[in-house]
N, C-alpha and C positions, 0 to 999 in steps of 0.2 A: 141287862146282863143276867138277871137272873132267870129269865128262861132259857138263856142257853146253857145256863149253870145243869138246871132241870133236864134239858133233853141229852145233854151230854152222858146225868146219872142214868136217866132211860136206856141209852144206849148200852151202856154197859152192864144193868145188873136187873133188864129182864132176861129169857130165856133166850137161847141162841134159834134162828131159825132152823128149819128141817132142812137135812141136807139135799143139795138140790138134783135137780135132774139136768139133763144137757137131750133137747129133741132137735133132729133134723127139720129145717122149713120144709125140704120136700120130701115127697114118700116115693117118691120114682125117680127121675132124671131132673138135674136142675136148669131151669130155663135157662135161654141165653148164653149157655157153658158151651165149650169148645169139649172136647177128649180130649183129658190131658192129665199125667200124674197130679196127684196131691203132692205137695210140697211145701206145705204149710212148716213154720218152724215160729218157738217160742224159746226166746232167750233173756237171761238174765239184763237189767241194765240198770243201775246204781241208783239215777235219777230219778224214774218212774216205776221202779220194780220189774216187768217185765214189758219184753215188745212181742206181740204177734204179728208174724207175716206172712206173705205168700196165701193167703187166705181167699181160697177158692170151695169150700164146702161150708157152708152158713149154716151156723143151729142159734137155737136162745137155749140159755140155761135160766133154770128156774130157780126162784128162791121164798118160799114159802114161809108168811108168817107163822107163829105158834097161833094156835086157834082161840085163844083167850084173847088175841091181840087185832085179830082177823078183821077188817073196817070195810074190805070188797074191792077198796082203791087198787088199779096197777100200774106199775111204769116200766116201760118199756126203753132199756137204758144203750145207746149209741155211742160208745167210745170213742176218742179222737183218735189222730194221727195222721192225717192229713191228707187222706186218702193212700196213706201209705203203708202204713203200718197200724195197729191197733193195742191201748194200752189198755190192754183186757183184766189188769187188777185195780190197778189205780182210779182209772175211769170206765171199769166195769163190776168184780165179783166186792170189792171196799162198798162201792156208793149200794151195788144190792142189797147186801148183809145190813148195812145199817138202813133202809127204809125197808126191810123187813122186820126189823126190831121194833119199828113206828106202828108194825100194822098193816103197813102197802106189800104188795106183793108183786116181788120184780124177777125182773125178766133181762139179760144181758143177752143184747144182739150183738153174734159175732158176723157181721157183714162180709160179702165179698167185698175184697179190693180189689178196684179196678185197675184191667189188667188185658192188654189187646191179647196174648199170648190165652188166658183162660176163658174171656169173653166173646161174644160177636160182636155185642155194643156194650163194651163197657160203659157208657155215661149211662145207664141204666141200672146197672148192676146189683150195687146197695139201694137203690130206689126198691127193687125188685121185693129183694128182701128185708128191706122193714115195713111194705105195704104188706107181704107177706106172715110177718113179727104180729101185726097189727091184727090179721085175718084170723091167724092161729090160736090166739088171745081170746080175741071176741067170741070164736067159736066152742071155746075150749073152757068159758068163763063161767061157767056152773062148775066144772071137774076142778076148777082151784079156786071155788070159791071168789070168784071177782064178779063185780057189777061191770054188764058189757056196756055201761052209760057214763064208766068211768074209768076209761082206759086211756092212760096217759106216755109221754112219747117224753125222755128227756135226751140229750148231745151235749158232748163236751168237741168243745173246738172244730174239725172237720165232723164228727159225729151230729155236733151241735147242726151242720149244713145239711149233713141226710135228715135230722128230724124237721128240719125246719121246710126242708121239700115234702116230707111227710106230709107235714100240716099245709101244704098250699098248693100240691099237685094229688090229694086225696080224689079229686075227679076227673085224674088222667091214669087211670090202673092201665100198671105193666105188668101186671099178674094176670093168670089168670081168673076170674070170681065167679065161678057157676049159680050162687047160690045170691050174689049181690050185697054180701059181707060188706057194712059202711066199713072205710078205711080211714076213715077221718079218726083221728086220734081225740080224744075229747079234751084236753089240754097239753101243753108241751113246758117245757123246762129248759130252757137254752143258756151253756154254761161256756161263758168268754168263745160263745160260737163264729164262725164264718156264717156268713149269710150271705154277702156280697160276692160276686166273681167279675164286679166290671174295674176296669183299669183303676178307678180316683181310691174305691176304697178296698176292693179283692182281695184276695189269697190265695195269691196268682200260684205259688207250691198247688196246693188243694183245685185250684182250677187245671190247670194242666195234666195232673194226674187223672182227672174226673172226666175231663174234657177231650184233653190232647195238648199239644204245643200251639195248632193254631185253629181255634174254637171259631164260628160263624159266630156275627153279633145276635144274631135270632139264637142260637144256644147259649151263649153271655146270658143272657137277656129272661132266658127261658128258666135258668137256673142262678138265675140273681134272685133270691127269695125276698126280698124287700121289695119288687116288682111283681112281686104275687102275691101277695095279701088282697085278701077279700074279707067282707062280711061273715063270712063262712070260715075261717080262719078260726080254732080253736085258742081261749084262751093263752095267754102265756107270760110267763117271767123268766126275763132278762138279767145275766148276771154276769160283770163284767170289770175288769182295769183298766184306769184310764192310761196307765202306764204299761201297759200288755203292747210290745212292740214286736211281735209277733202276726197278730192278728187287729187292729187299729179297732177301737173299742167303737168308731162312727158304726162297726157294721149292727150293734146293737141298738144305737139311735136311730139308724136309720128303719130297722124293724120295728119298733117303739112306733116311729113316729106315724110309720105307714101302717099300724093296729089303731094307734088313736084316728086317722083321717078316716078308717071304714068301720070306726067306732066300735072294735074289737077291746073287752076286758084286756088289760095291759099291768103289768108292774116290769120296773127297770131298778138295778141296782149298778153304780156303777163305785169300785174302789177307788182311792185316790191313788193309792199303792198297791202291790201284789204284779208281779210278771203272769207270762200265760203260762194256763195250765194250775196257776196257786200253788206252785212246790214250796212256797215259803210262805206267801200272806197272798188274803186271809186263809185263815186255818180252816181247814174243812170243815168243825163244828160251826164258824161263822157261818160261810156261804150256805152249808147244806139246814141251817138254824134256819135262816131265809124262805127258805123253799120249802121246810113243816109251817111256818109263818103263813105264806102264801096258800098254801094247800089246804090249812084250814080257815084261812077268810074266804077261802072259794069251798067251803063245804067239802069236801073230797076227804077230810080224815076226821 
C-alpha cells in the first residue's frame, strides 16, 4: 500500500511534463489510403471523456518528461475502442501525462480505424501505423532523449490487440523500412486486452471490424495473437478482470500461457472485480502501480 501511496504523491507534485507535440507518421501520402475527405470527429461522452472517430490521418503525440526526471524509457500508447472508435484521453493523453511524471516518455498513437471506405486493406491499417509509431521512435530517439533499446508498446482493449500484433508480426513489416529499423517493440503492456479473434474466446465486435463480417480461418488464425508468440516475442505484462464481460479475461491467459511455453519473461495480473475498461475498479493508481512495479523489476525505469 504504501507505494502506491508514494507513486500517487509522485504523480501529483513533480513538474508537469512539457507540452507536447502531435507528428504526422507520414511525410507524403499515407499507405494503403484510398482519396477521400477527413472526417474524423471527437466528441464528448460522459463514460470515457471523449470518443475519436472516423480516423483516417494517424499522428503520435508526444509527451515529454521534465529532464531531471528523464530515465530514456518510451511507450508507445494504443487506445482501445474496438477497432472502432478511439478513447484518445482516457486510454490515451491521462495514461501519457502520468508516465511522463515517472520519467518515461510517451507517445499516443492515434491509429487508423479500419475502414473499407478509407482503406484498400483495411485489416492492415493500424498494424501499418504502430509498426510505423515504432519506426518513428527509434529513429527519432536521440532528438527526445530515449534509449532505442527500450522502446515499449502499451494497448488497452482493441489497442491492447494492435500492440500485441505489434509484438508478434514485428517480422512481417507493412511499412515500408528503407533503412531496416527493428520494429520489434522491446516490451509491451497489455491492459484487459483482445488478443484472441477465434470463435471460443474472440471479440468477435473488434474482429469483424478489423477483419470484415466473414474473415478466412488462415486470417482468424493470422491475427489470433496467442498463436503467434515466439521466442522473439518481447517481454510483457498482462492486466486484467476476471469479471470484464466484455472481453473474456482467457484472452490474457491464454497470451500468459503461450509466453511461458516459448519461455518468454511474463507477468499476469488478473482482478477479481473491476468491468472493462476499469471505469470503476481497480483505480487507475492500482493497475498503472502495477506496470511502474513491473517496469522496474525489468530495469526499464
Amino acid at each position: 500500500m504504501v507505494k502506491y501511496i508514494v507513486l500517487l504523491s509522485l504523480l501529483f507534485l513533480v513538474p508537469h511534463c512539457r507540452a507536447q507535440q502531435v507528428i504526422s507518421l507520414y511525410q507524403d501520402n499515407v499507405p494503403n489510403s484510398r482519396s477521400v475527405t477527413n472526417k474524423e470527429e471527437r466528441v464528448a461522452n460522459p463514460d470515457v471523456d471523449s470518443l475519436t472517430s472516423n480516423v483516417s490521418v494517424p499522428t503520435i503525440s508526444v509527451y515529454l518528461p521534465p529532464k531531471s526526471l528523464a530515465n530514456g524509457t518510451a511507450v508507445i500508447i494504443c487506445p482501445g475502442g474496438g477497432y472502432h472508435v478511439l478513447l484518445t484521453k482516457r486510454e490515451g493523453s491521462d495514461a501519457a501525462k502520468a508516465f511522463a511524471k515517472m520519467g518515461v516518455t510517451a507517445f499516443v498513437l492515434k491509429y487508423r480505424l479500419p475502414s473499407d471506405q478509407t482503406m484498400v486493406d483495411k485489416s492492415i491499417g493500424p498494424l501499418q501505423d504502430a509498426q510505423q509509431a515504432i519506426k518513428i521512435v527509434r529513429q527519432r530517439a536521440k532528438e527526445w532523449g530515449v534509449d532505442p533499446k527500450k522502446i515499449g508498446i502499451l494497448g488497452f482493449s482493441a489497442g491492447g490487440h494492435l500492440a500485441a500484433t505489434a509484438g508478434t508480426h514485428f517480422n512481417r513489416p507493412v511499412i515500408e523500412n528503407l533503412q531496416g529499423t527493428s520494429l520489434r517493440p522491446d516490451f509491451m503492456m497489455l491492459i484487459n486486452p483482445v488478443i484472441s479473434f477465434t470463435n471460443e474466446i474472440g471479440h468477435i465486435s473488434s474482429r469483424n471490424n478489423l477483419l470484415g463480417p466473414s474473415p478466412t480461418e488462415e486470417k482468424i488464425k493470422l491475427f489470433s495473437n496467442e498463436l503467434q508468440v515466439t521466442p522473439e516475442t518481447p517481454p510483457t505484462i498482462l492486466i486484467h478482470s476476471d469479471a470484464d464481460q466484455v472481453v473474456p479475461v482467457s484472452n490474457s491467459v491464454e497470451f500468459y500461457r503461450a509466453l511461458k511455453q516459448n519461455k518468454v519473461s511474463g507477468e499476469l495480473h488478473i482482478y477479481a472485480k473491476g468491468e472493462h475498461g476499469f471505469l470503476t475498479a481497480p483505480s487507475f493508481d492500482e493497475w498503472f502501480g502495477r506496470c511502474i512495479f513491473w517496469m522496474k523489476s525489468m530495469s526499464l525505469i
